[in-house]
C-alpha positions in Angstrom: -27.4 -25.7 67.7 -29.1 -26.7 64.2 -32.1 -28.9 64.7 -32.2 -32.0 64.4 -34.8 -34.7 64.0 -35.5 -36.6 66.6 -35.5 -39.8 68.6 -38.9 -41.9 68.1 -39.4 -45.1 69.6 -42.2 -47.9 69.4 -41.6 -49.2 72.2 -41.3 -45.8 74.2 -44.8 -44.8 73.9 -45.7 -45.2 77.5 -44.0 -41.1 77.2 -47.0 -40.4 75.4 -50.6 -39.7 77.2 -52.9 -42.7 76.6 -55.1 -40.2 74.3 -52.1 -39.8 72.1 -51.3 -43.6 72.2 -54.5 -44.6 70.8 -53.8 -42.2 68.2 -50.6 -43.6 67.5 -52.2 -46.7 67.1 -55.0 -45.7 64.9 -54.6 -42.4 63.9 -56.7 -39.1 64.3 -59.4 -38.4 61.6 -58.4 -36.2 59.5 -60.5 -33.0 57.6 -62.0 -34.7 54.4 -61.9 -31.4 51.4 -64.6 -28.9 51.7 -67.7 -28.8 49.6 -66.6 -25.9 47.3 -70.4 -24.6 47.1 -71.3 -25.0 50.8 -70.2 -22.1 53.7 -66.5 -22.7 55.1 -66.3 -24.0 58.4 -63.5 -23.8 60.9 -63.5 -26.1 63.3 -60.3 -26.8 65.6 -58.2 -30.4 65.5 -58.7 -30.7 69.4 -57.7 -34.1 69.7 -54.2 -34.1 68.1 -51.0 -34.9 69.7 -49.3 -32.3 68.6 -50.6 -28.3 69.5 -50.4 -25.3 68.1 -48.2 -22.7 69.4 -49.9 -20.6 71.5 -49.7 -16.3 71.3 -46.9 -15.2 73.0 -47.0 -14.0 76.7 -46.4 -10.5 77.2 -42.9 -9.1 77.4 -41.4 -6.1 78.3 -40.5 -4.5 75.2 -37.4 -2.7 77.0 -35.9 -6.0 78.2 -36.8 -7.8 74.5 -34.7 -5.3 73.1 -31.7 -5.0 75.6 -31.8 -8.8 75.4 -31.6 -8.4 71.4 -28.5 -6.4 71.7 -26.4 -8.2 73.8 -27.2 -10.9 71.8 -25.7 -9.7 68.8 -22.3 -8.2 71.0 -19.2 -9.4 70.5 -18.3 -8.3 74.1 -20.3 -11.3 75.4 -17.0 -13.3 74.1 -13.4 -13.3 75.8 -11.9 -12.8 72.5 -14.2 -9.7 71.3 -15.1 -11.7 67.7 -18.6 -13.4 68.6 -21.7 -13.2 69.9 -24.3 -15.5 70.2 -25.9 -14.2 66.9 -22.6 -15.7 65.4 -23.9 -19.2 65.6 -27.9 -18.5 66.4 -28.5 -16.4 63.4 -31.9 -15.2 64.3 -32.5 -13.7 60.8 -32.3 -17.4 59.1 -33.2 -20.5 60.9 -31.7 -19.6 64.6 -28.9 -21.5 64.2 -26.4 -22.2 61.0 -25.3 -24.5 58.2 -22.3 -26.3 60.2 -22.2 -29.8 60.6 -20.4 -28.6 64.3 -19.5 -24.8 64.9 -15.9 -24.2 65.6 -14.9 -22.9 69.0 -13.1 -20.0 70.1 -9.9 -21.7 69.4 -10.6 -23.4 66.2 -11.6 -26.8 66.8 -14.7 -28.2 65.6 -17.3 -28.4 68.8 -18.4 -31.8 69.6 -22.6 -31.5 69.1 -24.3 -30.0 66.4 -26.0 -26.4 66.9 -29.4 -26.7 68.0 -31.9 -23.5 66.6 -32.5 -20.6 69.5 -35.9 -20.4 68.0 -38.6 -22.2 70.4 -36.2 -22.9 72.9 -38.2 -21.0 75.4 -40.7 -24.0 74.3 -38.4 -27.0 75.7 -38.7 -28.7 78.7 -35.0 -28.7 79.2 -32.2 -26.9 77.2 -29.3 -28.4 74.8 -28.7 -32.0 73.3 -27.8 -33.3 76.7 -30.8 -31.1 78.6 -28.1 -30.1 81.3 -30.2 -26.5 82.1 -33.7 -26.3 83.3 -34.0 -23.0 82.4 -32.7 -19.7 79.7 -30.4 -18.0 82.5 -28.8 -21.0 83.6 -28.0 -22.0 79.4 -27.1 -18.4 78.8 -24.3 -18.6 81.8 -23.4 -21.6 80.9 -22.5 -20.7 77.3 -20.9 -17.4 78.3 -18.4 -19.2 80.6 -17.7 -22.3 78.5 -14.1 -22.2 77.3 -15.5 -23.9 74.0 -18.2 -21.6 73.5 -17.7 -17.9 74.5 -14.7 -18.4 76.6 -15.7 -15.2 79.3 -16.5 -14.7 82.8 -19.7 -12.9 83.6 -17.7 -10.3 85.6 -15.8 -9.9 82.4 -19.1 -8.5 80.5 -20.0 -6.9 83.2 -16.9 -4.7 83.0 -17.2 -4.3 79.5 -20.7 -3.2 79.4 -20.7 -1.0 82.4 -17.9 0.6 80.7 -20.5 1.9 77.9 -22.9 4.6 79.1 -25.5 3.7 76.3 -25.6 0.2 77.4 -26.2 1.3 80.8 -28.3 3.6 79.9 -30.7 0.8 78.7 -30.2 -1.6 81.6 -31.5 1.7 83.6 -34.6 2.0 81.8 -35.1 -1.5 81.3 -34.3 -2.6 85.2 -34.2 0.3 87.1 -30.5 -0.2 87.7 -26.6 -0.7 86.2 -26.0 -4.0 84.7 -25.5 -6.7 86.9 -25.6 -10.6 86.9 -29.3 -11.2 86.8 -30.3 -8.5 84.8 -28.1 -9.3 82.2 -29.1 -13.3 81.8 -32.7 -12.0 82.4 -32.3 -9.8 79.4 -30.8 -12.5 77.6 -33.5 -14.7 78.3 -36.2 -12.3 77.8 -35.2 -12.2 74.3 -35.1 -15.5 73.5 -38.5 -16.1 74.8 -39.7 -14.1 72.4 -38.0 -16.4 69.5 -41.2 -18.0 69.3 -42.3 -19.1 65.6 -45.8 -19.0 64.9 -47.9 -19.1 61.9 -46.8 -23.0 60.7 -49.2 -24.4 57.9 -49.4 -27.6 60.3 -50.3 -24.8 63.0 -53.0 -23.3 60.5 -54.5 -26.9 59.9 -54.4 -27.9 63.4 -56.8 -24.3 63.9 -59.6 -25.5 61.6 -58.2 -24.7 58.3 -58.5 -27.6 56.4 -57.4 -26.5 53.0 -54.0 -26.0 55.0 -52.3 -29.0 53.9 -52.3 -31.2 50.6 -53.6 -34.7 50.9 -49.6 -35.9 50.7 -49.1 -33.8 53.9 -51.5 -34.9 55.8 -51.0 -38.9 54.7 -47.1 -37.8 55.4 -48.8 -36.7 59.1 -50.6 -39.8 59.5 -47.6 -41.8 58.7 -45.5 -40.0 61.3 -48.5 -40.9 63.8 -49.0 -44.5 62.9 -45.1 -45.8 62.5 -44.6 -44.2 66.3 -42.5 -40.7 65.2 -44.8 -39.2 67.4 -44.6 -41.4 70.4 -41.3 -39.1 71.1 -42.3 -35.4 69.2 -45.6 -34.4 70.1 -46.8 -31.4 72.2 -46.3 -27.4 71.6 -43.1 -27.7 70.2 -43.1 -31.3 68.6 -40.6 -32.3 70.4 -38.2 -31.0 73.2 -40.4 -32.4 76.3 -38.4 -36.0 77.1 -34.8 -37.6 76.8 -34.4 -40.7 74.6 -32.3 -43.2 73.6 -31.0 -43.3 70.2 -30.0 -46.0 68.3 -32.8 -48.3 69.8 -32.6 -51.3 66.7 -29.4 -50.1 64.8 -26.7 -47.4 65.1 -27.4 -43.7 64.9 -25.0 -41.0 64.3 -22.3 -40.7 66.7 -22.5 -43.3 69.9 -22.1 -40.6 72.4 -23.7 -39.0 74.3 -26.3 -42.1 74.3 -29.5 -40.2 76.2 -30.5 -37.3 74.7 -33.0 -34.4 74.9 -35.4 -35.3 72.0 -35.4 -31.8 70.0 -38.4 -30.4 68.5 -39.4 -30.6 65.0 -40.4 -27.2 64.4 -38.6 -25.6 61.1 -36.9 -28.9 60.9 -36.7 -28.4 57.6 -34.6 -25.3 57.4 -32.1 -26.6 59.6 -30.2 -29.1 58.2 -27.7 -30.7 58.8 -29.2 -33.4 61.0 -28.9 -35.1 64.8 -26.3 -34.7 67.3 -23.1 -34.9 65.3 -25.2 -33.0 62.2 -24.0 -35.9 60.3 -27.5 -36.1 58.2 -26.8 -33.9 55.3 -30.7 -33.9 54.4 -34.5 -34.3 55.2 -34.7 -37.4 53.3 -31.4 -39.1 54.7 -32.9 -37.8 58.6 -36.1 -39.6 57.9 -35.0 -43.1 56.3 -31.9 -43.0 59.2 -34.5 -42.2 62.3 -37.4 -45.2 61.1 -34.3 -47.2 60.6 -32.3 -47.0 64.1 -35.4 -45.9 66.5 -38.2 -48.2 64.8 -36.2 -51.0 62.9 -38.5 -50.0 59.8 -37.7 -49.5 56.1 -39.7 -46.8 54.5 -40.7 -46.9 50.6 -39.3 -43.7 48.6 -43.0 -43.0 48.6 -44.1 -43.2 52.5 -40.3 -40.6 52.6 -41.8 -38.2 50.5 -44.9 -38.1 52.3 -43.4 -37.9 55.8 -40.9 -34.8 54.5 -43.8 -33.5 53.5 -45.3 -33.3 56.2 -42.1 -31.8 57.9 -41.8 -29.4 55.5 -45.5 -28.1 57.1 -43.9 -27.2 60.5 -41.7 -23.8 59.1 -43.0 -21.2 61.2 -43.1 -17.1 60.9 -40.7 -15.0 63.2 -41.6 -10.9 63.2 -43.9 -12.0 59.9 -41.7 -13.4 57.6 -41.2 -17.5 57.3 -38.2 -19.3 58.4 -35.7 -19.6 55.9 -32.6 -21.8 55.9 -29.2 -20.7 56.5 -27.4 -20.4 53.1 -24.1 -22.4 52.4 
């Protein structure tokens, strides 16, 4: 479900702890450019809203790659011609290029498709943050009519029916596939969809050559306007609902309260908000500090805050985030 950029409010910064508040209001220091002759320090930005994302917890390598497997099998659908890879394509940006993915039956999906990568991250799940947790998302999507239009007894059938795959749900839970081994599995993976690595991320760890002076004036721009007030945390994002279209309209009117979605690769996974009706960065930006904050931004305070965006792309297995190609 292809990220979107999210819902930041002024006046919604009671969300924020007071420690972040005062930095919306005056913003954090930031590293001033090393002395090129004196010895490098590196020094941790430990009083930043946002934080870095931490090393992954460990995860059984078994269940990781069961979960990988069913998540690229088309028996996971009622028809047998997707998977969730169809429309989460782990190998790009987690997600895909649609403004809305089209469902089993043709018709265009009413929300956007929000990126599987740092999902695991979220406080709640999906534009509307109707599941608390990966299982419940996972058979959720599996049973929707407009998603992968199945039953979980259905895939059950079908995979017990092929002695490899059982084989694996064996070795990886010590039994034949069942209900809570196979959204576990699923789940399982997806934790481990965690993207890493981020420039901002680097910066944020002490390296202050990380970012160019326009990326981190882009950064204290997002701070000071009140973009922050609403993405902050681990995953920049994904950790409150919000209103949009606080001053002026936003996208489509429905549904009016949504999860705020992180920020992370934001700027692989256009297009942009709910109804992907932001083709662009730029138009995201100028649409948000429009609708959430009733403010105007210059070309120039744009170009800084995309900038900054464009700092958040992450690693996955060690190579960067990448968009999903047209």
């Amino acid at each position: 479900m292809a990220a979107s950029l999210a819902l930041a409010g002024a006046s919604y910064r009671r969300w924020i702890p007071i420690g972040a508040a005062l930095l919306v209001l005056t913003g954090a220091a930031t590293a001033q450019a090393p002395d090129p002759l004196a010895p490098r320090a590196v020094v941790p930005m430990t009083q930043e809203p946002i934080t870095p994302i931490p090393p992954m917890a460990d995860l059984d390598p078994r269940k990781v790659a069961l979960g990988e497997r069913l998540f690229s099998d088309v028996r996971l659908s009622g028809d047998g011609a997707r998977s969730c890879l169809s429309c989460h394509d782990t190998r790009t940006n987690g997600a895909d290029d649609n403004r809305r993915d089209p469902g089993p039956d043709g018709s265009e999906l009413s929300l956007n498709t929000d990126t599987v990568f740092n999902s695991a991250l979220s406080f709640r799940l999906n534009w509307e943050g109707n599941y608390r947790t990966l299982q419940a998302q996972a058979k959720a999507s599996l049973e929707n009519p407009d998603i992968m239009a199945t039953s979980i007894d259905d895939v059950l059938a079908r995979l017990q029916a092929d002695p490899e795959v059982v084989r694996e749900f064996q070795e990886a839970y010590g039994g034949d596939p069942d209900q809570d081994s196979l959204l576990d599995a699923i789940a399982t993976f997806e934790r481990s969809l965690v993207t890493p690595g981020s420039r901002f991320d680097l910066w944020l760890g002490g390296d202050a050559d990380a970012l160019s002076a326009e990326e981190l004036n882009g950064y204290q721009l997002f701070k000071s306007l009140g973009c922050v007030a609403c993405h902050q945390g681990v995953n920049i994002g994904g950790n409150l609902f919000q209103r949009h279209g606080i001053f002026h309209p936003l996208a489509s009117p429905n549904p009016k309260i949504l999860r705020v979605p992180s920020l992370r690769n934001v700027a692989t996974t256009a297009p942009y908000f709910h109804d992907g009706s932001a083709a662009t960065l730029d138009d995201a930006v100028r649409q948000m500090a429009r609708a959430q904050l009733d403010q105007t931004l210059s070309d120039p305070q744009v170009s800084s805050i995309v900038a900054f965006l464009r700092t958040l792309t992450g690693t996955y297995r060690g190579r960067p985030i990448t968009a999903n190609a047209p």
